[in-house]
C-alpha positions in Angstrom: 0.0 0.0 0.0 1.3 3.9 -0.9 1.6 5.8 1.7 -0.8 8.6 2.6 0.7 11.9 1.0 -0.3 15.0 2.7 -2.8 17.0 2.0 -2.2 20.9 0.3 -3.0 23.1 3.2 -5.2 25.9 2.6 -2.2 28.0 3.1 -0.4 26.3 -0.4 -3.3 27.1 -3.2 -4.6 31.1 -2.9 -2.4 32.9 -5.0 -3.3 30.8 -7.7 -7.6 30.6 -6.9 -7.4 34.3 -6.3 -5.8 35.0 -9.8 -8.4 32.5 -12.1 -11.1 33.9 -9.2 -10.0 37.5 -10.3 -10.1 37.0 -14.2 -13.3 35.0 -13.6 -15.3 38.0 -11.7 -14.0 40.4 -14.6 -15.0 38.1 -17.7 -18.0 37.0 -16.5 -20.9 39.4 -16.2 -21.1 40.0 -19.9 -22.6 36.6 -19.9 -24.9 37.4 -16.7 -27.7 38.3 -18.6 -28.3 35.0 -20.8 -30.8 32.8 -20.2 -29.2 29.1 -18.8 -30.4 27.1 -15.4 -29.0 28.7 -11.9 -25.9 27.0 -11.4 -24.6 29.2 -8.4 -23.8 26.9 -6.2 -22.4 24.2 -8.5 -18.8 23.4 -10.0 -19.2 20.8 -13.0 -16.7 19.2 -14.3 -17.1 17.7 -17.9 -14.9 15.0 -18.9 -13.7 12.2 -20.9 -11.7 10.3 -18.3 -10.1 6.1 -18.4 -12.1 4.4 -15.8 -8.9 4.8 -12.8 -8.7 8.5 -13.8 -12.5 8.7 -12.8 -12.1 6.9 -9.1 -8.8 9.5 -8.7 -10.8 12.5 -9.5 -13.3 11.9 -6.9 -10.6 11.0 -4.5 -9.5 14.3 -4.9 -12.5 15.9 -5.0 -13.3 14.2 -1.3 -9.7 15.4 -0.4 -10.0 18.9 -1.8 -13.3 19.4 0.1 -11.6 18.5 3.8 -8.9 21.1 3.2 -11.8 24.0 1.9 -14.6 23.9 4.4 -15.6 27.5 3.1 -17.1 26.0 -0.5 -18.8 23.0 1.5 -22.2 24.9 0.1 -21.1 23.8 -3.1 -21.7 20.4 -5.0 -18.9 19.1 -7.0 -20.2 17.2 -9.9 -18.3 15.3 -12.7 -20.3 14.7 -16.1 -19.0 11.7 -18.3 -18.7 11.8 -21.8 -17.1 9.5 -24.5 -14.1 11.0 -26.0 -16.1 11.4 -29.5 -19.7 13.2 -27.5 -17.7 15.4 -25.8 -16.1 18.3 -27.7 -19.7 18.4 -29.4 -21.3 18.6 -25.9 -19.3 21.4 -24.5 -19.5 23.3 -28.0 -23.4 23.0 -28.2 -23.9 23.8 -24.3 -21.1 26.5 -24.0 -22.7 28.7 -27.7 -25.9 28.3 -25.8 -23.8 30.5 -22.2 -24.4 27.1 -20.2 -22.3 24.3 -20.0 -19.5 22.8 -17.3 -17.6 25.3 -15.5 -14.2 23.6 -16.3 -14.2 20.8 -19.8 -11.5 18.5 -19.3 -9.6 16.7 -22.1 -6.7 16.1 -24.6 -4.7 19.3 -25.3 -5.5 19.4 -29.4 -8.9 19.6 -28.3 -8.6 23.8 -27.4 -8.2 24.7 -30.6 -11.6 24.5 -32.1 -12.6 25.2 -28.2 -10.7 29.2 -28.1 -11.0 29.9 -32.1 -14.9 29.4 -30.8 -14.8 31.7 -28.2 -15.9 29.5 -25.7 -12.6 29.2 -23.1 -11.3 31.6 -20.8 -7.6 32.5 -21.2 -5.5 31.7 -18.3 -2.5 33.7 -19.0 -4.6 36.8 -19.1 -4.7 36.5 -15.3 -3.8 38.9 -12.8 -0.5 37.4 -11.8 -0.9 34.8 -14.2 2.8 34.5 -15.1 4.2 33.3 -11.8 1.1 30.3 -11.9 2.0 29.6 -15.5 6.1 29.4 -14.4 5.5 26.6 -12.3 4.7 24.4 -15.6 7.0 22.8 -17.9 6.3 25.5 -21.0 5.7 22.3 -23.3 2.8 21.4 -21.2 1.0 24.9 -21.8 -1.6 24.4 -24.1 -0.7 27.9 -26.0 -1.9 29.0 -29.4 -2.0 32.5 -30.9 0.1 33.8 -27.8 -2.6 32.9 -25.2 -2.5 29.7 -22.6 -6.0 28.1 -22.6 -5.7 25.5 -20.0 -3.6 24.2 -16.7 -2.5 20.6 -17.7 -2.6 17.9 -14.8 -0.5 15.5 -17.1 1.9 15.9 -20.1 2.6 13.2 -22.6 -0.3 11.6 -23.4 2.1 9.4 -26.3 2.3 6.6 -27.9 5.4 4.0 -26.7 6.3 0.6 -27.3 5.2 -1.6 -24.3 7.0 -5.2 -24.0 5.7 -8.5 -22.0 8.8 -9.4 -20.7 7.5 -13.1 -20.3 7.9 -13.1 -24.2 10.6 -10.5 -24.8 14.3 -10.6 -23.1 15.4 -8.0 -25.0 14.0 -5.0 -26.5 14.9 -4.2 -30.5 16.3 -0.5 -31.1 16.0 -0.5 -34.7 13.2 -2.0 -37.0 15.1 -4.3 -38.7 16.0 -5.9 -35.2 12.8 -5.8 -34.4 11.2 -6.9 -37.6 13.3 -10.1 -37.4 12.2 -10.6 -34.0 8.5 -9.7 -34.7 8.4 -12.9 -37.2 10.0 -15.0 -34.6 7.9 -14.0 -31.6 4.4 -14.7 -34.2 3.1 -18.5 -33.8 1.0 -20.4 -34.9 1.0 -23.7 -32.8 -1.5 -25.5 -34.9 -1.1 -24.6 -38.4 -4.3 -23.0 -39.7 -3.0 -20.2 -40.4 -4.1 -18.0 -37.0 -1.3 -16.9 -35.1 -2.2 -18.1 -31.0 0.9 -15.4 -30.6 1.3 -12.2 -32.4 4.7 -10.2 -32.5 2.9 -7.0 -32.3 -0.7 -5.9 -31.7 -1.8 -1.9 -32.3 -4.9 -0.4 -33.5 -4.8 -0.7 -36.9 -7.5 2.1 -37.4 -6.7 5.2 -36.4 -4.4 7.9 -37.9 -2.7 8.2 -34.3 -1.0 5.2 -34.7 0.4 6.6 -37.8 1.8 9.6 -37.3 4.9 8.9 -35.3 6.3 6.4 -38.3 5.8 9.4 -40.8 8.4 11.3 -38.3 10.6 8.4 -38.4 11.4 8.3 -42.2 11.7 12.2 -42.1 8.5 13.7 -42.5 5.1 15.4 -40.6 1.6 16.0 -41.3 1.5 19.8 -40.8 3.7 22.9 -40.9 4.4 25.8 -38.8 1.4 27.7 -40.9 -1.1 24.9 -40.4 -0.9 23.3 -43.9 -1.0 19.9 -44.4 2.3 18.0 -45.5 0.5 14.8 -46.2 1.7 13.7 -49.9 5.1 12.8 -49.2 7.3 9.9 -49.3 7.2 9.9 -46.0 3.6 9.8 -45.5 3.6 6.9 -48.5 7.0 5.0 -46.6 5.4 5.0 -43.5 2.0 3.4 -44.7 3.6 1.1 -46.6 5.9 0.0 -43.5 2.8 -0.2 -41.4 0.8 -2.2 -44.4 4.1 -4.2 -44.2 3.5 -5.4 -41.0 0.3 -7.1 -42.0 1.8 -8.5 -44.7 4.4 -10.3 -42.8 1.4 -11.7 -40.5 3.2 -10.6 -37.7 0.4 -8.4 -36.7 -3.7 -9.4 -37.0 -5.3 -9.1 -40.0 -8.2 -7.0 -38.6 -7.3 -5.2 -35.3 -9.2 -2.1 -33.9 -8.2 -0.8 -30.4 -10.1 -3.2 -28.1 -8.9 -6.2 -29.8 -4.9 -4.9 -29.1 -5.8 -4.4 -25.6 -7.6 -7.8 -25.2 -4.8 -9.5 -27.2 -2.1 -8.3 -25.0 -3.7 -8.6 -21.8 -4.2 -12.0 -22.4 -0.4 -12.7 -22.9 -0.9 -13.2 -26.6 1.0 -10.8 -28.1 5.2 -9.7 -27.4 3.9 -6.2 -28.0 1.9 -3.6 -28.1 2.1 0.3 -29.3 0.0 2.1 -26.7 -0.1 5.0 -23.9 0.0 5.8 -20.6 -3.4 5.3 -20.3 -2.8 1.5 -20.6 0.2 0.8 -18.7 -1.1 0.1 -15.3 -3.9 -2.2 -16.4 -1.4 -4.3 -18.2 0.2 -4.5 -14.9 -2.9 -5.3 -12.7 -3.6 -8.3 -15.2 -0.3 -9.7 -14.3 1.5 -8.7 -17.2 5.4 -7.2 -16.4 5.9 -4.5 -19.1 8.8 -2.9 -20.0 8.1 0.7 -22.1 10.3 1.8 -24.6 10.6 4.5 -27.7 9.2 2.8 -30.7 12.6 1.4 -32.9 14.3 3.6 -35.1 14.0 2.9 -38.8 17.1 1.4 -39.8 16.4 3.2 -43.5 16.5 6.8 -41.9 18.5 6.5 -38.8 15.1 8.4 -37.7 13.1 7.9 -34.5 9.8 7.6 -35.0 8.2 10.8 -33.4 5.0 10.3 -31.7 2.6 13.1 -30.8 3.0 14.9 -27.7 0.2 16.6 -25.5 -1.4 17.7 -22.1 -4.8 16.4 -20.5 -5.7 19.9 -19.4 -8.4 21.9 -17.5 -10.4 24.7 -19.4 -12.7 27.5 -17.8 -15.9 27.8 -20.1 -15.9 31.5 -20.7 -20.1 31.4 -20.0 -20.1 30.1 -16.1 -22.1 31.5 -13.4 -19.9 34.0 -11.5 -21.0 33.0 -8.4 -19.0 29.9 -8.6 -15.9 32.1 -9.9 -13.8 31.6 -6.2 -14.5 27.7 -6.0 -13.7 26.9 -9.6 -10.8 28.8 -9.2 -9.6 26.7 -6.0 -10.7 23.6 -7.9 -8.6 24.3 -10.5 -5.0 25.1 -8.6 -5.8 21.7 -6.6 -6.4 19.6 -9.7 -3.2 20.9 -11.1 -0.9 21.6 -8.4 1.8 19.4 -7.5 0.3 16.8 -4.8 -2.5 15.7 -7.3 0.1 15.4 -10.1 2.4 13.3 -8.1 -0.4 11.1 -7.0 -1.5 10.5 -10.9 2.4 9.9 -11.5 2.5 7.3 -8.8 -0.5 5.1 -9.6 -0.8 5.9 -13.4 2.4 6.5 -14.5 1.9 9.5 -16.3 4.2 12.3 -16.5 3.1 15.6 -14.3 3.5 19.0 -16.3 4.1 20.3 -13.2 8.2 21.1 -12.4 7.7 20.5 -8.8 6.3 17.0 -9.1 8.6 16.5 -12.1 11.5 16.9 -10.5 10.5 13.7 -7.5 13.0 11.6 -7.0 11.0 8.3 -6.9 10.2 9.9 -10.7 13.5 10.4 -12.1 14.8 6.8 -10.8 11.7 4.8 -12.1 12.7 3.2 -15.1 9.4 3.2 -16.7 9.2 7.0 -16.6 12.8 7.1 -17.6 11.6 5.6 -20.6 8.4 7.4 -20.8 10.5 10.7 -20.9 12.7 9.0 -23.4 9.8 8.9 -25.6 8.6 12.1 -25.4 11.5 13.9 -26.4 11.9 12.0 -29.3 8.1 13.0 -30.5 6.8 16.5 -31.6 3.8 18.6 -30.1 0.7 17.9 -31.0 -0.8 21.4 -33.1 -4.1 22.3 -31.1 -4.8 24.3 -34.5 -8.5 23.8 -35.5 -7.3 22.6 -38.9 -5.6 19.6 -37.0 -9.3 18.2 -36.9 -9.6 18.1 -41.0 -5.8 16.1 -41.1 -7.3 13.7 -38.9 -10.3 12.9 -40.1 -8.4 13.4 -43.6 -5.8 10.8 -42.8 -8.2 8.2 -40.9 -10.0 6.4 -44.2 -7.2 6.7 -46.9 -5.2 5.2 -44.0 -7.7 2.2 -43.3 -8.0 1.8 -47.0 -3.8 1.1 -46.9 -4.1 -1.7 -44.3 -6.8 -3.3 -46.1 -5.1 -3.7 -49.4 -7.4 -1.6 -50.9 -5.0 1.5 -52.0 -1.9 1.8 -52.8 0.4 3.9 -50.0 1.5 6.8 -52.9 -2.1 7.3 -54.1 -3.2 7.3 -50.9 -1.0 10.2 -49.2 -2.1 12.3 -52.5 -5.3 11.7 -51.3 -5.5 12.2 -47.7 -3.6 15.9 -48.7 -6.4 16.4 -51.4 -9.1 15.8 -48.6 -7.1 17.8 -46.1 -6.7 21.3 -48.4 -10.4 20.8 -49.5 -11.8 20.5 -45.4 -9.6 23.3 -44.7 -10.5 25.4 -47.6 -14.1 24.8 -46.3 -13.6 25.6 -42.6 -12.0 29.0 -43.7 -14.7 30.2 -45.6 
């Protein structure tokens, strides 16, 4: 059993409530005229939370309310949404001036979210600066020179995740790993059905893509938000994923549930997955080792996975009279006892430097190689137009893995869809 960390004192969180309160009490009565249900004496909290995230919100939620007996007239309440429902939820309810007081979420999710209008700026506090230095400046959610969210994690990446049961020893390079991939495949009973896979990875979605068009030297957007999708890059990297099928080291039909299952079961050598995962691989009985996914011995590239925060966001449209408590709610769900506590029994990494720095953090070596990771990927863009690459990328991508496109014509095509949705959302 952990120990019990102590609590953050009263004393430890003001500046920081008193600044978002301050902004809060300023922004807000624009908004006090619309028409939306009386809220005043409720915080809500929408979010889009893995099942142990959940039970360590409300844990400190409970703890936040024994060290702030002045809000115990306000209910804390945390609304669940799927990670597709939610950014239309909090768009629909916020353009109406109701909504959650604080949306909670992946980072890339703010763009579409501020170019809307709908958050509240957090470095436009009053003594915003000195709460913003206390965060790595990667983990600052930042676009058009404005910080739109307080991060409780950073990371949020893709890494390559061993059963050590299967593997001794982890390949560096894909054509180590490649060679090992076909021996680590088996099919015990020859009809043609692996009972072991090599590797398992969701085979789906565009995420799982990305950091292999970094590793043979390319991207999928530039510094001006235009998509960089018809490349040899782009077309290497499908056709080394497509490759993968090919060699049967991999299923032939594998969404994300089917990984997971797969490797939880101790049927698979690896998987490609995040953070999120890690300790449920470990409460099954799995012993995991994380490492960066192998450079591609063509390149001498590492692949480069997408970085990002799970942040915190202030609807611009809640009821002032919650102003001090959401802004005390906030500070506690990103300062650095909660981070730690995520850290310890998630394994994530805080954004937070105090927490960071831990020294049961910098000698663990799963977060050694978590960090490892993450400097070798790139910053997710929280640009709107990152939504048209994805959506863009996700069926040409499909149609690679399924044989039914060829990996050239198909990075010609995902930039062709790309310009056009972009094209549209600027009109």
């Amino acid at each position: 059993m952990e120990p019990r960390r102590a609590p953050l004192s009263p004393s430890r969180a003001p500046a920081a409530a008193l600044a978002v309160a301050a902004l809060l009490s300023a922004l807000l009565p624009a908004a006090g005229g619309c028409s939306r249900s009386d809220r005043s004496r409720t915080v809500v909290v929408w979010e889009q939370m893995d099942p142990q995230e959940q039970v360590l919100f409300d844990e400190h939620v409970a703890q936040f309310r024994a060290n702030h007996p002045e809000f115990a007239g306000f209910s804390i309440e945390r609304v669940h949404y799927r990670v597709e429902d939610l950014q239309t939820q909090f768009q629909t309810a916020a353009l109406a001036f109701g909504g959650p007081n604080l949306v909670y979420g992946p980072s890339d999710k703010i763009g579409p979210y501020s170019i809307m209008g709908l958050l509240m700026p957090i470095d436009a506090l009053p003594g915003g600066a000195s709460e913003l230095a206390r965060f790595q400046p990667e983990a600052l959610p930042t676009l058009n020179g404005r910080v739109w969210g307080l991060p409780d994690q950073v990371g949020n990446h893709l890494t390559l995740v061993a059963n050590r049961a299967l593997v001794d020893s982890i390949a560096t390079d894909t054509d180590t790993w490649l060679r090992q991939l076909r021996e680590l495949t088996v099919d015990r009973d020859g009809d043609g059905k692996p009972e072991q896979y090599g590797l398992v990875f969701n085979l789906l979605e565009p995420f799982w893509l990305v950091p292999w068009v970094g590793g043979f030297g390319g991207g999928v957007m530039d510094d001006q938000a235009r998509p960089t999708l018809d490349t040899p890059a782009m077309a290497q990297a499908l056709g080394f994923l497509s490759g993968l099928k090919q060699a049967r080291v991999v299923p032939l039909e594998c969404d994300y549930p089917l990984a997971d299952t797969i490797f939880k079961e101790g049927r698979a050598a690896y998987i490609i997955n995040g953070p999120w995962s890690w300790q449920g691989y470990r409460e099954v009985g799995i012993e995991v080792a994380l490492a960066p996914l192998p450079m591609v011995s063509g390149t001498g590239t590492w692949p480069a996975p997408f970085t990002s925060a799970k942040c915190y966001s202030i609807n611009r449209y809640l009821d002032p009279a919650t102003a001090t408590c959401t802004a005390a709610l906030l500070s506690w769900l990103t300062g650095p006892e909660v981070q730690l506590d995520l850290a310890r029994k998630l394994g994530v990494q805080p954004g937070d430097l105090t927490a960071a720095a831990a020294p049961e953090l910098q000698s663990d070596p799963a977060m050694i190689a978590s960090r490892d990771q993450i400097a070798k990927g790139r910053l997710m863009p929280i640009v709107p137009e990152m939504r048209a690459v994805w959506d863009a990328m996700r069926p040409f991508y499909q149609s690679v893995m399924n044989g039914e496109l060829e990996p050239a014509a198909a990075a010609a095509a995902m930039q062709a869809r790309a310009v056009e949705t972009i094209e549209v959302m600027h009109e």
